[in-house]
C-alpha positions as CSV (number, residue, x, y, z in Angstrom):
1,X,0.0,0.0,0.0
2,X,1.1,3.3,-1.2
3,X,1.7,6.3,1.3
4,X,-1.8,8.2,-0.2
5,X,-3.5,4.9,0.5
6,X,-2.3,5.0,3.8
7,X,-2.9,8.4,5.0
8,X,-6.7,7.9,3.0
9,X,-6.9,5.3,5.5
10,X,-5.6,7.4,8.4
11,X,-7.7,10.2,8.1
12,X,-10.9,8.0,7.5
13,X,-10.4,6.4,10.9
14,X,-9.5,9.4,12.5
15,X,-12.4,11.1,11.4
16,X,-14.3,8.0,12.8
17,X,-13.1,7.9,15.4
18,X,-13.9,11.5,16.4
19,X,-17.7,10.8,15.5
20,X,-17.8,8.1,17.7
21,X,-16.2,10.3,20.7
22,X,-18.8,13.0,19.7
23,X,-22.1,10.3,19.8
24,X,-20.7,8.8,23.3
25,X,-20.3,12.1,25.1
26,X,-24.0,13.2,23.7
27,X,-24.8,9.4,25.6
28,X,-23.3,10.9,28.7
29,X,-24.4,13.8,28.7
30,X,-27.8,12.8,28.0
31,X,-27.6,10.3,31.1
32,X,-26.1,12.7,33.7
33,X,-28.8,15.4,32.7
34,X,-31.9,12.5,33.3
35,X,-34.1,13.6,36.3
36,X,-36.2,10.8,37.8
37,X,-39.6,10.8,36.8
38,X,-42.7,10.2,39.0
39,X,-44.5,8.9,36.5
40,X,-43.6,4.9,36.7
41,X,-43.8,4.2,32.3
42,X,-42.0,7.6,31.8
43,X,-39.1,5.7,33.9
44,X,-39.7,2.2,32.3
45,X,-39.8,4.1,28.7
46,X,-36.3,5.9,29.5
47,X,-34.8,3.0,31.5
48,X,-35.5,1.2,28.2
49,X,-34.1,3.9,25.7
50,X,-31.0,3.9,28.1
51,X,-30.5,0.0,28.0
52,X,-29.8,0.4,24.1
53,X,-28.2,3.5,24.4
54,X,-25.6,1.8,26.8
55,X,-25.5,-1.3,24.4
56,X,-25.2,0.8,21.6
57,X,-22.2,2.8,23.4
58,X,-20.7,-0.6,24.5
59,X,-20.1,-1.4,20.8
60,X,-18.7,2.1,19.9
61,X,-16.1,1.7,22.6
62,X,-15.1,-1.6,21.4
63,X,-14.7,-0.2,17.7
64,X,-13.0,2.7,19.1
65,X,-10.7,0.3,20.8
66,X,-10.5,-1.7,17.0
67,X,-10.0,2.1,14.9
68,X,-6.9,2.6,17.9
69,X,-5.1,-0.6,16.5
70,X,-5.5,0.1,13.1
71,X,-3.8,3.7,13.9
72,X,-1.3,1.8,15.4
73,X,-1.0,-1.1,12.2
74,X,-0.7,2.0,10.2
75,X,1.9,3.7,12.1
76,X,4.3,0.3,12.2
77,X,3.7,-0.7,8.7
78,X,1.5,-3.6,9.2
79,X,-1.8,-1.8,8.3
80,X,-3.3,-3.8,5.1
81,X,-2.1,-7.5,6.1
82,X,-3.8,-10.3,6.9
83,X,-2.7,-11.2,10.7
84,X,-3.2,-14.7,10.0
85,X,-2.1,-15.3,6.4
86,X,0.4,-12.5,6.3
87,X,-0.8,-11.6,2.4
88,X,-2.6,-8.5,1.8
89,X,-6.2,-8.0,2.8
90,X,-6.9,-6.2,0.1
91,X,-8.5,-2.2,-0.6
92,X,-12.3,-3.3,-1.6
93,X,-11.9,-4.8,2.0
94,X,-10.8,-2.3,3.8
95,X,-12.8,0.0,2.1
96,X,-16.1,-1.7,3.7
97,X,-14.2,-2.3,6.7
98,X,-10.8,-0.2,7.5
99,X,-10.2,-2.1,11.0
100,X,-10.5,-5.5,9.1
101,X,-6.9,-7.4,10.6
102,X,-8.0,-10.4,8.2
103,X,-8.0,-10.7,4.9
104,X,-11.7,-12.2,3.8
105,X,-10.9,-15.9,3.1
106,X,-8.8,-15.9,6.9
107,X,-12.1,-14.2,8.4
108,X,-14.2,-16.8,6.6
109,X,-12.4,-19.6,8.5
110,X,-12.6,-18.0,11.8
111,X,-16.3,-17.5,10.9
112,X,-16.8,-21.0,10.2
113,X,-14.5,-22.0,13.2
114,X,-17.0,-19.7,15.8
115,X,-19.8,-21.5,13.9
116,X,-19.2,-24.9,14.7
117,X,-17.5,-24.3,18.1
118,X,-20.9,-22.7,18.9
119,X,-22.7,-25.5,17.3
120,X,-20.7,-28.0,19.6
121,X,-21.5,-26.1,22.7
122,X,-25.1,-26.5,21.8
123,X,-26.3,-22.4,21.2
């Protein structure tokens, strides 16, 4: 990969990454500024629009924590290769997904791996 692909790629997740600080600080601010309501469904209706909100946070922070490694794969050189296989993942890939550490055939296998493991363990 090219040193344009690569800052592309930089700038995409920074700017990414910024929007997902920007969305979980609305979350927080949102949650401190809650007063209790009296009304019992008013609580149930928020307690339920917080559940997702926190689930939905919950999965930003992990991606954030994904968008800080690909920084990192960028900034060493390894940014674009498969962790497993070692050959390039390929730009149509990262384009869908710029944190992807596998290229698609190694993610497959992983995907089918998870499939039967959870398959033996009966879920």
């Amino acid at each position: 990969m090219n040193a344009t692909q690569l800052d592309f790629f930089r700038q995409r997740l920074l700017s990414e990454r910024a929007e997902l600080e920007a969305h979980l600080k609305e979350v927080k601010m949102a949650i401190a500024s809650h007063e209790r309501d009296s009304d019992e469904a008013d609580q149930a209706s928020f307690e339920e629009e917080l559940r997702l909100a926190l689930r939905q946070a919950d999965r930003e922070s992990r991606l954030m924590t994904n968008i800080d490694s690909a920084l990192k794969r960028i900034e060493s050189g390894e940014y674009g290769f498969c962790e497993e296989t070692g050959e390039p993942i390929g730009i149509p890939r990262l384009l869908f997904r710029p944190t992807a550490k596998l290229c698609i055939e190694a993610k497959e296998r992983q995907e089918r791996k998870e499939h039967h493991y959870r398959k033996a363990r009966g879920e």
